[in-house]
C-alpha positions as CSV (number, residue, x, y, z in Angstrom):
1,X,0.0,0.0,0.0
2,X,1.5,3.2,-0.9
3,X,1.4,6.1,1.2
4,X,0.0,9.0,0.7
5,X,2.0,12.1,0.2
6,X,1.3,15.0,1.7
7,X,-0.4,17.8,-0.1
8,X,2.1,21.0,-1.4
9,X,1.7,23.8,-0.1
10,X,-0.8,26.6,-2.0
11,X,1.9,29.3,-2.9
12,X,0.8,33.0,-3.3
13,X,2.4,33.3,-7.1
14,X,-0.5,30.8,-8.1
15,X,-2.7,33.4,-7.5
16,X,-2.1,34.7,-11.1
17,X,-3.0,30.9,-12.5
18,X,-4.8,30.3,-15.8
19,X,-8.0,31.0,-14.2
20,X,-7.2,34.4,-12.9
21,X,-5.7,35.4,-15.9
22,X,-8.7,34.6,-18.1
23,X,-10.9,36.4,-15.6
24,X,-8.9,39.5,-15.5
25,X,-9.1,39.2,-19.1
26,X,-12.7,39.1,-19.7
27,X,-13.1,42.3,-17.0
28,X,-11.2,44.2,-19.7
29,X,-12.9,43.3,-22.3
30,X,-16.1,43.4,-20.6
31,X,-15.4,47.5,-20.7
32,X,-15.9,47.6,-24.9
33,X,-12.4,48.5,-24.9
34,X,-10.3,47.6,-27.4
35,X,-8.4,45.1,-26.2
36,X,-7.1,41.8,-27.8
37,X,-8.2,39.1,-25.4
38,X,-6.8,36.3,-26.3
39,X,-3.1,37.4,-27.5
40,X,-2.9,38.8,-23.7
41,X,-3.8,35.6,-21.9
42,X,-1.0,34.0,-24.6
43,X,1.4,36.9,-23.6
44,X,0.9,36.8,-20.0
45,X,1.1,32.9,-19.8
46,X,4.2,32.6,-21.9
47,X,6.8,29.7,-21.6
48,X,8.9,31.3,-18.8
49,X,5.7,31.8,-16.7
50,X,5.8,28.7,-14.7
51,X,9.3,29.6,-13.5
52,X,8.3,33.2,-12.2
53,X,8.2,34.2,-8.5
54,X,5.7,36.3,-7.4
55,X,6.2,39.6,-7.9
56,X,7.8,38.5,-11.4
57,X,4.5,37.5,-12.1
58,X,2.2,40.1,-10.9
59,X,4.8,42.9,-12.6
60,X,4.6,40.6,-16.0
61,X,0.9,40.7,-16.0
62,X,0.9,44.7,-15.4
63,X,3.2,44.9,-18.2
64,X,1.5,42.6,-20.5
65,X,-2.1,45.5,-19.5
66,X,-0.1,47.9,-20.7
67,X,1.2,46.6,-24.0
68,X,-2.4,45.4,-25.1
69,X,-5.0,48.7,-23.6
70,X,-4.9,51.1,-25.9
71,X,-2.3,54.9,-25.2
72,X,-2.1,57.4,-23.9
73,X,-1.8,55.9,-20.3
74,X,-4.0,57.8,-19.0
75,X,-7.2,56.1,-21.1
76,X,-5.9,52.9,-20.2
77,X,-5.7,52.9,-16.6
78,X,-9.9,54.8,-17.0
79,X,-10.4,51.1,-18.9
80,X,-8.7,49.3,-15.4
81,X,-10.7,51.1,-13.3
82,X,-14.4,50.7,-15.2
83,X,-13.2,46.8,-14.9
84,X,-11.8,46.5,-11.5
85,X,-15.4,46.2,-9.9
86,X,-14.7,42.9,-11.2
87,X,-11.2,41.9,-10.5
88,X,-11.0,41.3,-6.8
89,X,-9.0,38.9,-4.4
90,X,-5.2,38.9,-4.4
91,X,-4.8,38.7,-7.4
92,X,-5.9,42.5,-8.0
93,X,-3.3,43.5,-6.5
94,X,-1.8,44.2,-10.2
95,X,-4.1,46.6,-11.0
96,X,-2.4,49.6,-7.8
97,X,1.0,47.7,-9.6
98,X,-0.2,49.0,-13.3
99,X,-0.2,52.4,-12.0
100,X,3.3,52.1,-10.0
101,X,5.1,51.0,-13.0
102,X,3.2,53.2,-15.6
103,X,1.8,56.0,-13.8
104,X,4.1,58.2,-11.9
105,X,4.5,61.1,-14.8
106,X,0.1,60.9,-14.3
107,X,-0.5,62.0,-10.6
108,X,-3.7,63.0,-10.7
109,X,-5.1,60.4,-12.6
110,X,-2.7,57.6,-11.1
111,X,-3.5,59.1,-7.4
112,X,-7.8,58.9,-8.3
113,X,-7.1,54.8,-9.7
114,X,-5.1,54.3,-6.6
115,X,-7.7,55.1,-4.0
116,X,-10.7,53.0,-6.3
117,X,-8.0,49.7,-6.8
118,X,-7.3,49.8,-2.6
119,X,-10.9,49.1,-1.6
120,X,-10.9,46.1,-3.4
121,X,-7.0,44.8,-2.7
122,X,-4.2,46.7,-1.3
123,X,-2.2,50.1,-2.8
124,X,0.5,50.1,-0.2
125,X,2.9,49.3,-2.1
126,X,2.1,51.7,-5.0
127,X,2.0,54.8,-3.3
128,X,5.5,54.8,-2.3
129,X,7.1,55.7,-5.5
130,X,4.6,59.0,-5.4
131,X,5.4,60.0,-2.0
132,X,9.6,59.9,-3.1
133,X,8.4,62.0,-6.2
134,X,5.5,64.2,-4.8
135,X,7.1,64.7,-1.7
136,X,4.8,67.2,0.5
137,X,1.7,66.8,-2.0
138,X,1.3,63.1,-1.8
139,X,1.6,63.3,2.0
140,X,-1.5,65.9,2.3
141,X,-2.9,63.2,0.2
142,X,-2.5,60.7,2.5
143,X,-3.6,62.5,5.4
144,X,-7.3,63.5,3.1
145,X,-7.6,59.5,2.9
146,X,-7.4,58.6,6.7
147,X,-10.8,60.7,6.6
148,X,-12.3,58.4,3.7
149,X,-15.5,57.0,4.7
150,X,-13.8,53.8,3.3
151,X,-11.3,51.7,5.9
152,X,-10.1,50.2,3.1
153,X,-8.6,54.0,2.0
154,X,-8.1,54.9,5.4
155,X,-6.3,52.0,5.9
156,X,-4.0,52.5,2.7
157,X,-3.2,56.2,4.4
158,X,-1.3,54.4,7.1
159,X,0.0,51.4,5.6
160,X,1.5,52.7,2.9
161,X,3.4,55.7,4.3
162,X,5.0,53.3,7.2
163,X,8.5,54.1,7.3
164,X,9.8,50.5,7.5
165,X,6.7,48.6,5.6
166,X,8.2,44.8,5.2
167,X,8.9,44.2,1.0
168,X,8.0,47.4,0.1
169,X,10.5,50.4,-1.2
170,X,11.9,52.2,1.7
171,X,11.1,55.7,2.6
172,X,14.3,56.8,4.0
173,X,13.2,60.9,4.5
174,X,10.0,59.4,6.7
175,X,12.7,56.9,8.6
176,X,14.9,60.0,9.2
177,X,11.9,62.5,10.2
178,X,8.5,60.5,11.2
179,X,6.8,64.4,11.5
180,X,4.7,63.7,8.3
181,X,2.8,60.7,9.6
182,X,1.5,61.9,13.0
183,X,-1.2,63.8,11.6
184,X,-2.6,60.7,9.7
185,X,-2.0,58.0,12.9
186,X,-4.3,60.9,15.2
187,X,-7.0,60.9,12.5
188,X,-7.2,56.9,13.4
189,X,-6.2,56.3,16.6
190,X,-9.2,55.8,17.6
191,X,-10.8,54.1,14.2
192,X,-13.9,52.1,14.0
193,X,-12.3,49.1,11.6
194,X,-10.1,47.1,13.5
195,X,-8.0,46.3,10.4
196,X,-7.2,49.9,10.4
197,X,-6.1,50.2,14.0
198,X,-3.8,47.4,13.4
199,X,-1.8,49.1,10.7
200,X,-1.7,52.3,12.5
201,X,0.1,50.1,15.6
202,X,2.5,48.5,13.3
203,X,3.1,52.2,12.0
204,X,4.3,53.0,15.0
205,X,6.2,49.8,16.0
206,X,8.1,50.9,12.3
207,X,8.7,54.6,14.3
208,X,9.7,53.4,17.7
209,X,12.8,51.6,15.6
210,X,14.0,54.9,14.9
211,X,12.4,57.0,17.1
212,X,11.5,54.9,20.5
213,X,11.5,58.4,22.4
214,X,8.8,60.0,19.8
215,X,6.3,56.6,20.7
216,X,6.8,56.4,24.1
217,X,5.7,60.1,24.2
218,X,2.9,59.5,22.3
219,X,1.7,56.4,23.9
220,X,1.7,58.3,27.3
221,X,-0.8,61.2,25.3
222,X,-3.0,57.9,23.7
223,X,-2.7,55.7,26.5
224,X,-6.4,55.5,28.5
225,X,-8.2,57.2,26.2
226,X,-10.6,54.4,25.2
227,X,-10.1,50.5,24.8
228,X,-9.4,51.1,21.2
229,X,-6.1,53.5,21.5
230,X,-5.0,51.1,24.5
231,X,-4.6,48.3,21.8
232,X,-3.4,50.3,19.6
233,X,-0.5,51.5,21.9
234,X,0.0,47.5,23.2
235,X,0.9,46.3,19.8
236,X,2.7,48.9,18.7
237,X,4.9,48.7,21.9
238,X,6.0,45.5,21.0
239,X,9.6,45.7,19.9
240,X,10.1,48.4,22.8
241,X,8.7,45.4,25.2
242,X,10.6,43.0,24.1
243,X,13.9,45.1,24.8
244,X,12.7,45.5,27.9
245,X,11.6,49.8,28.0
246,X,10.9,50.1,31.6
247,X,8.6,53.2,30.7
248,X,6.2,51.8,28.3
249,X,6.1,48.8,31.1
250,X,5.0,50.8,33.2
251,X,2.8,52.8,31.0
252,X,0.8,49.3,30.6
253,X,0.9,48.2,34.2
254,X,3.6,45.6,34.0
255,X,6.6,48.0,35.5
256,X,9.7,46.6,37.5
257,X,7.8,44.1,39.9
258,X,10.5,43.3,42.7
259,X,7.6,41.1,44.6
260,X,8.0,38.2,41.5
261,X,10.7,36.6,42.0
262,X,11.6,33.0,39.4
263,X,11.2,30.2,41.7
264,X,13.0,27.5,39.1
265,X,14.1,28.2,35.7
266,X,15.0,24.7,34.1
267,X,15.1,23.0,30.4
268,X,14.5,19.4,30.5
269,X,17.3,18.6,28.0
270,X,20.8,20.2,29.2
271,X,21.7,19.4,25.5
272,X,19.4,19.3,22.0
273,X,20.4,18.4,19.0
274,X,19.8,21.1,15.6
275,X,16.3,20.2,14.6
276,X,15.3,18.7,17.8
277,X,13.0,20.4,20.9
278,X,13.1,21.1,24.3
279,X,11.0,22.3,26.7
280,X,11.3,25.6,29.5
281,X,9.4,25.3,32.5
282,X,9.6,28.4,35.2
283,X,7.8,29.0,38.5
284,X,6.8,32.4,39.2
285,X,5.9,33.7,42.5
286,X,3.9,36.8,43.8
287,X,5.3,37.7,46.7
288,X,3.1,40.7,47.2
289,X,-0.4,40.7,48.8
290,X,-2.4,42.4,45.9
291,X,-2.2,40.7,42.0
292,X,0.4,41.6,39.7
293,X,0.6,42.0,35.7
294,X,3.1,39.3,34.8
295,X,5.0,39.5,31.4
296,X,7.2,36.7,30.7
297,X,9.2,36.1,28.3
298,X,12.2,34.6,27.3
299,X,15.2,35.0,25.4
300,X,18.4,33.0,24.0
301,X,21.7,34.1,22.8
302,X,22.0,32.0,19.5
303,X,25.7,31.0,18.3
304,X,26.3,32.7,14.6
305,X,28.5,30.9,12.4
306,X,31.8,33.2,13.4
307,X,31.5,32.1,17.5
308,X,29.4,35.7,18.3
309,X,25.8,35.3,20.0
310,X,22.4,37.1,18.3
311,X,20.1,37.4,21.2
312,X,16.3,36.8,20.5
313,X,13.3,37.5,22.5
314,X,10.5,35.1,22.8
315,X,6.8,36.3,24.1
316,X,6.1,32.9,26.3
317,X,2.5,34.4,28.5
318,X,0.6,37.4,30.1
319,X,-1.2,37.0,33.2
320,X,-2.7,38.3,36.4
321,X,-1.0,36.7,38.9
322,X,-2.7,36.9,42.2
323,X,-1.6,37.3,45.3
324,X,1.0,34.8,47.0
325,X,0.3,32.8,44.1
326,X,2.9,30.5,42.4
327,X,2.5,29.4,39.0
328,X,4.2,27.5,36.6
329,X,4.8,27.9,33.1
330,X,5.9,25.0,30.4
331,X,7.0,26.4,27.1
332,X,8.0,24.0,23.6
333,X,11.0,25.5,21.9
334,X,12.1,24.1,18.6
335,X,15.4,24.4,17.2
336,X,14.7,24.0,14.0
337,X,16.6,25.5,10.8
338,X,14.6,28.0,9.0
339,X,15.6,30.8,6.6
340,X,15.6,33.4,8.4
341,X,17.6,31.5,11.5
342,X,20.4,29.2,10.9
343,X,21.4,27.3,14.2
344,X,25.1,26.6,15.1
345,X,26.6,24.3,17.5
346,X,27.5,25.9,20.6
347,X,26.9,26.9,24.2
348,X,23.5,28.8,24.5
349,X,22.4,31.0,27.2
350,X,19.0,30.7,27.9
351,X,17.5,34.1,29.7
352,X,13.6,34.0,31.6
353,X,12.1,37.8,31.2
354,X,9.5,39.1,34.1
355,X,8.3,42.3,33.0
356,X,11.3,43.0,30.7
357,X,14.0,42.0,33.4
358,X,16.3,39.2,32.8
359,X,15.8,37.5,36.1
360,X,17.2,33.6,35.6
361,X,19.4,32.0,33.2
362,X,20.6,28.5,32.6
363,X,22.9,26.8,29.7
364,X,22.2,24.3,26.8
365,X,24.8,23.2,24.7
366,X,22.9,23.0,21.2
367,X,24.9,19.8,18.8
């Protein structure tokens, strides 16, 4: 009997398959544009298509809209946006990457298609060559769109002027001087749509990389405002937590807490080999006689390749812990290799976190 193999993973560059193609396709046509239907599914789905990555393929695609709609640009991205009603999912994501590649020298035009193609996928990563160009202009434009009565544009107003948005072009004058942004991340700090609330924490988590003085400052001014801003100002005091900021600790009711002290700090395996698993157990005790915020974490110094450590945090729980309560904790860590973490043999020094103190350590030696 022959086992059965385990299914392959759904990779995101399938998203522009045969099917999508011929969908996208028909939109167009579906305009009464002229536009040669059939020569642009051949084109798009050429013999070096299978071997494309992702953004190879979605930039292919845009490319292939532009050679078949009809010139000046500006008629052909009117045609995109009478058919992107239709053209929805991830896979629309070409139509905002039409108007990156084609549409900077058009910013009036480029900026209207922009805001329509966001509500129905995502123009974050467009924008960014307008607000290098456009400087000033494009960020008054940005601010406009965080008072869009769509989240999907409000969204796009945060998201896509973040100074350190992941895969995306950098914006190195907003990295140097955040001062642009604030005005859009006060116009939703205190959003409706979730989805947007989340992209203006992760807007500031990009600022406090930079700036940690500038988001503790205005976490302090959002701070207690409503439940909304508080969530806001949890997530996107995240990397400051995890380097342990004593004021934004503090800020969220988990400050230096001298009354929990780390009972036992212990790995079951005193050695683990590279691709195998150990697991962390701690007891915490409260000490105190009223509950306490606990924040533990944990954190190991990983052995590069060249003998020098890499220290990475770990979020392991968040709890009330009453008072004169113990509690233990068990935590599964893998050391498995992945690509953005290569394991080396070596002594590793493994560090428990209460409230961003280190307060116990113990060794492994990793083989």
């Amino acid at each position: 009997m022959t086992a059965a193999k385990d299914p392959q993973p759904f990779l995101l560059k399938e998203f522009f398959n045969r099917d999508f193609i011929e969908h996208l396709a028909n939109a167009v046509a579906g305009t009464k544009a002229p536009f040669k239907k059939a020569a642009f599914v051949q084109d798009v789905l050429d013999a070096d298509h299978k071997n494309r990555e992702l953004k190879q393929r979605m930039r292919h695609t845009a490319a292939m809209l532009r050679r078949y709609l009809p010139e000046p640009y500006t008629d052909a991205v009117e045609i995109l946006m009478k058919a992107s009603p239709h053209v929805t999912g991830f896979g629309a994501m070409v139509l905002p990457d039409f108007v990156e590649q084609f549409g900077l020298d058009h910013y009036d035009q480029s900026i209207a298609a922009l805001e329509l193609f966001t509500q129905s996928s995502s123009s974050e990563f467009a924008v960014r060559p307008f607000l290098i160009r456009y400087g000033a202009t494009m960020e008054r434009q940005m601010v406009l769109w965080s008072g869009h009565e769509n989240h999907h544009v409000r969204r796009l107003s945060s998201e896509g002027i973040r100074p350190r948005l992941p895969w995306a072009q950098p914006l190195p004058h907003l990295k140097a001087d955040p001062s642009p942004i604030w005005p859009i991340l006060e116009n939703l700090n205190n959003d409706d749509s979730d989805y947007v609330r989340r992209s203006v924490a992760n807007n500031l988590n990009d600022i406090s990389k930079d700036h940690p003085n500038l988001v503790i400052a205005r976490a302090k001014t959002w701070y207690g405002q409503s439940e909304a801003t508080n969530g806001i100002i949890r997530h996107a005091c995240r990397t400051l937590i995890k380097a342990g900021n004593q004021e934004v600790l503090e800020l969220l009711g988990e400050g230096s807490a001298k009354a929990l002290q780390v009972a036992l700090f212990t790995a079951d395996d005193g050695s683990v080999s590279i691709g195998n698993h150990t697991f962390l157990e701690t007891h915490i005790r409260n000490t105190a006689d009223r509950s306490i915020r606990l924040r533990l974490a944990y954190a190991i110094d990983f052995v590069k390749a060249n003998g020098s450590v890499s220290r990475k945090v770990f979020s392991w729980q968040i709890v009330e812990l009453g008072a004169s309560e113990t509690r233990a904790f068990r935590r599964k860590h893998r050391f498995q290799q992945f690509t953005t973490r290569t394991h080396y043999p070596g002594s590793h020094r493994i560090h428990c976190i209460v409230n961003g103190e280190d307060r116990a350590t113990i060794t492994i030696a990793l083989t």
